[in-house]
C-alpha positions in Angstrom: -17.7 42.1 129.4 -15.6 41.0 126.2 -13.4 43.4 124.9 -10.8 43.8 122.0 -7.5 44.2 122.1 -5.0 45.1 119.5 -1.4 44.7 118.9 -1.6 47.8 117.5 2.5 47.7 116.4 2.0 48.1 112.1 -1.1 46.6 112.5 -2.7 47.7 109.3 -6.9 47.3 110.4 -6.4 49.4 113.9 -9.4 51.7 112.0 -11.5 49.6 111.0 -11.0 47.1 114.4 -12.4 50.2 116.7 -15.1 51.6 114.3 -16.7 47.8 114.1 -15.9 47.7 118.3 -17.5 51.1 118.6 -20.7 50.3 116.7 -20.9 46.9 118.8 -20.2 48.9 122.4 -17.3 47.0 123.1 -13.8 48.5 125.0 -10.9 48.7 123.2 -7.4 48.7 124.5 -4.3 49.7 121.8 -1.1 48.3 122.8 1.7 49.6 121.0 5.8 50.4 121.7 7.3 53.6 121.8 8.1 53.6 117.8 4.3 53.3 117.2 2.4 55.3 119.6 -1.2 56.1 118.0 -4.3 56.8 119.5 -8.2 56.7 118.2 -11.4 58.0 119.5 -13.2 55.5 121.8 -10.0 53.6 122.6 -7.8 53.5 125.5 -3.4 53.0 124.8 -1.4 51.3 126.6 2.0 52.3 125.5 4.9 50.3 126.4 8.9 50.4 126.0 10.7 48.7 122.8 11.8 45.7 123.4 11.1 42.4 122.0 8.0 40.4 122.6 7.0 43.5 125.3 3.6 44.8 123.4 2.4 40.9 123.6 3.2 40.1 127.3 1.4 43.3 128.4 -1.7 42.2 126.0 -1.3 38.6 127.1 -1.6 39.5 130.8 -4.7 41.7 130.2 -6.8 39.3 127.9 -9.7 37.6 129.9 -11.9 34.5 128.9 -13.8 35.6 125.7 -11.9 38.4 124.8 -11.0 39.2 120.6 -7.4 40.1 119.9 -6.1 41.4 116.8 -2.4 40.3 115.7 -0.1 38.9 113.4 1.8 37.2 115.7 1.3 33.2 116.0 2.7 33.1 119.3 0.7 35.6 120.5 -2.8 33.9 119.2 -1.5 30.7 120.8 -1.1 32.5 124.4 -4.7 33.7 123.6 -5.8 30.7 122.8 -4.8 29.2 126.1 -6.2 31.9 128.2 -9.6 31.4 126.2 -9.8 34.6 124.2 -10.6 34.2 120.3 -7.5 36.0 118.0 -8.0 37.0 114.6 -5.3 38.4 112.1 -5.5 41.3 109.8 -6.9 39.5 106.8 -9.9 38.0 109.1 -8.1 34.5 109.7 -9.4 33.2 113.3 -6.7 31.8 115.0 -8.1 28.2 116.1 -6.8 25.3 118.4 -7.1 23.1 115.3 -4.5 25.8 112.9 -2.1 26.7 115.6 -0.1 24.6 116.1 0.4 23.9 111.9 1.0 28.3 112.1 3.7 27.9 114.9 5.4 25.1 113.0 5.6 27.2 109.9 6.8 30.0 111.4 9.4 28.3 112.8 10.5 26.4 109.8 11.0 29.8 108.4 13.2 31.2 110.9 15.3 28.4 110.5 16.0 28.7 106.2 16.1 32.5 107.6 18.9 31.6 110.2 20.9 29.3 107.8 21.2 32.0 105.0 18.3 31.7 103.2 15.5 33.8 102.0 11.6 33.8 101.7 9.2 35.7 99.8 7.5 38.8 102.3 3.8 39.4 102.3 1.9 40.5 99.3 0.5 44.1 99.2 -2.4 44.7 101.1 -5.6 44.9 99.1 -8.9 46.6 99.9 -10.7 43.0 99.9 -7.8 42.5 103.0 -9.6 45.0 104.7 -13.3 44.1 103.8 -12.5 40.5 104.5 -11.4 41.3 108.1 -14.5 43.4 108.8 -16.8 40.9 107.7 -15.2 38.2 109.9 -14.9 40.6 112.6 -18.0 41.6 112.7 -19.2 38.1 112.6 -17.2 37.1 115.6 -18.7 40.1 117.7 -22.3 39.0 116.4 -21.8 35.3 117.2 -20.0 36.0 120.9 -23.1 38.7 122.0 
């Protein structure tokens, strides 16, 4: 049976990600460090100690073939990717074999200017259309995987 999993460390859609699972029946497992321990109704949480990269190679060696994860982290869609689950960011983005490899080369191009001094522009404030925008796409994910 599918289920979704979250990288639930400052993920900003961990509401709305379990009320959509919820209504669809599908499990969902939280995985969050130490510094962000939560908890919702009709989810189970894995908690895990602070360290870096630990929350993803917990959620990376639970995902299964036609699982949905929610994260921000390219690296962490990628290794989804590979194991056959579908990832999905907080503003709805799917993660695809065909954008990956353009978000993993950006990302590392910016930790590069980062590492030599230099500085980028952070993400722009979260808007309620961010968080309609996501449950629409999630939503349509769930419907076109049942």
């Amino acid at each position: 049976m599918t289920k979704l999993l979250i990288d639930a460390d400052g993920c900003p859609v961990v509401n709305i990600a379990c009320d959509i699972a919820n209504t669809y029946g599908l499990p969902v497992l939280l995985i969050c460090d130490t510094s962000h321990e939560m908890t919702r109704p009709g989810a189970e949480t894995i908690i895990v100690s602070k360290g870096m990269d630990a929350v993803d190679f917990v959620l990376v060696n639970r995902v299964q073939k036609g699982d949905i994860v929610v994260t921000q982290d390219y690296g962490l869609a990628a290794m989804v990717l590979a194991k056959q689950g579908y990832a999905i960011d907080q503003n709805g983005r799917l993660y695809t074999p065909e954008n990956i490899d353009q978000l993993l080369l950006s990302r590392h191009t910016a930790k590069k200017i980062r590492q030599a001094g230099g500085r980028l522009k952070g993400p722009k404030k979260r808007r309620k259309e961010d968080d309609q925008q996501f449950a629409e796409r999630l939503t349509q994910l769930m419907l076109n995987l049942s």
